[in-house]
C-alpha positions in Angstrom: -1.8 15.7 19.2 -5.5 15.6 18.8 -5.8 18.9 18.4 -2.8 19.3 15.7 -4.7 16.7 14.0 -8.2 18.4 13.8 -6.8 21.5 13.1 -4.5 20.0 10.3 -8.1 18.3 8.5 -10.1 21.5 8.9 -7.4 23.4 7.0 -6.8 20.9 4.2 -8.2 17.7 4.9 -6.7 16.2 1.4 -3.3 17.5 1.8 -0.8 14.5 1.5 1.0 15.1 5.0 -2.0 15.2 6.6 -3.4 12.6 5.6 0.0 10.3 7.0 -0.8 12.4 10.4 -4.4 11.2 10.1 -3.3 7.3 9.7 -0.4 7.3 11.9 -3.0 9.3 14.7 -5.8 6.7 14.2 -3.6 3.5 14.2 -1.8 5.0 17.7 -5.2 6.1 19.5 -7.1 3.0 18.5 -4.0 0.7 20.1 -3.7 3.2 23.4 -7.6 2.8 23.8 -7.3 -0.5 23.9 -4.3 -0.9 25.7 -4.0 1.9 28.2 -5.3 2.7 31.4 -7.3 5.6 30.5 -9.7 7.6 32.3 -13.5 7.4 31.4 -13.6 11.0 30.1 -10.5 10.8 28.7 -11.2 7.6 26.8 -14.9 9.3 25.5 -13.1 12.6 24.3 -11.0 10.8 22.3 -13.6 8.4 20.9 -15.8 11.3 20.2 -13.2 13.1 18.0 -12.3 10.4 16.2 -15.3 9.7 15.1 -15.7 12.7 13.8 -12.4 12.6 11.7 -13.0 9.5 10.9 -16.1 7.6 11.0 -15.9 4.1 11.8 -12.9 3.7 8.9 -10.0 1.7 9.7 -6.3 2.6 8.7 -6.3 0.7 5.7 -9.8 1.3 4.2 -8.6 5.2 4.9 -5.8 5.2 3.0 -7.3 3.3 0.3 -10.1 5.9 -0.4 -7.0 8.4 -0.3 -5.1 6.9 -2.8 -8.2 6.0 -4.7 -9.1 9.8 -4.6 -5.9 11.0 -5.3 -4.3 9.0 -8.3 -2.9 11.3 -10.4 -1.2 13.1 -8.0 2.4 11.8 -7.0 2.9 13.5 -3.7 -0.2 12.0 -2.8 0.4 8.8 -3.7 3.7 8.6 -1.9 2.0 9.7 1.3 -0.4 7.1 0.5 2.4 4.3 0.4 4.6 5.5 3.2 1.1 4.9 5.0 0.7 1.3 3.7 4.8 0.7 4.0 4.5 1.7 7.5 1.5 -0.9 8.5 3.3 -3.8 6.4 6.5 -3.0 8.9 4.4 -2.8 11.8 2.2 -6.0 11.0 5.7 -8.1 9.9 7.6 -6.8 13.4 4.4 -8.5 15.6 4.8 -11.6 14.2 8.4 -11.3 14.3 8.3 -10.8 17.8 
């Protein structure tokens, strides 16, 4: 999936379906690196090319600079709320849990 994702960003990094790909990739890795029993080389690949996707950005802060890049634009801005919908559903099912 890694790869898909890179490959996806160097082709259009602002297109709206990539960016959900991009959030829904960096809120996934981010819990599996903290939760899973990764190996060490594993666990630095994956660091590594996330950082380079994505800096030190969380989720949120990501999808804000989208949506803040990207106003005018509907399809945009309904990838940027699917994105947000999807962490309000996540966040509400931990506590509810």
């Amino acid at each position: 999936m890694l790869q898909a994702v890179r490959r996806g960003h160097s082709i259009n990094p602002n297109h709206p379906d990539i960016h959900q790909c991009l959030v829904k990739f960096l809120r996934y890795s981010r819990e599996q690196l903290k939760n899973a029993d990764l190996s060490e080389a594993v666990r630095t690949v994956v660091e590594k090319q996330m950082e380079s996707l994505y800096g030190a950005q969380e989720p949120a802060s990501l999808n804000n600079e989208f949506l803040k890049r990207n106003s005018e634009s509907l399809p945009h801005l309904i990838a940027g709320g699917c994105c947000y919908f999807s962490r309000v559903v996540n966040v509400n099912m931990h506590f509810t849990t």
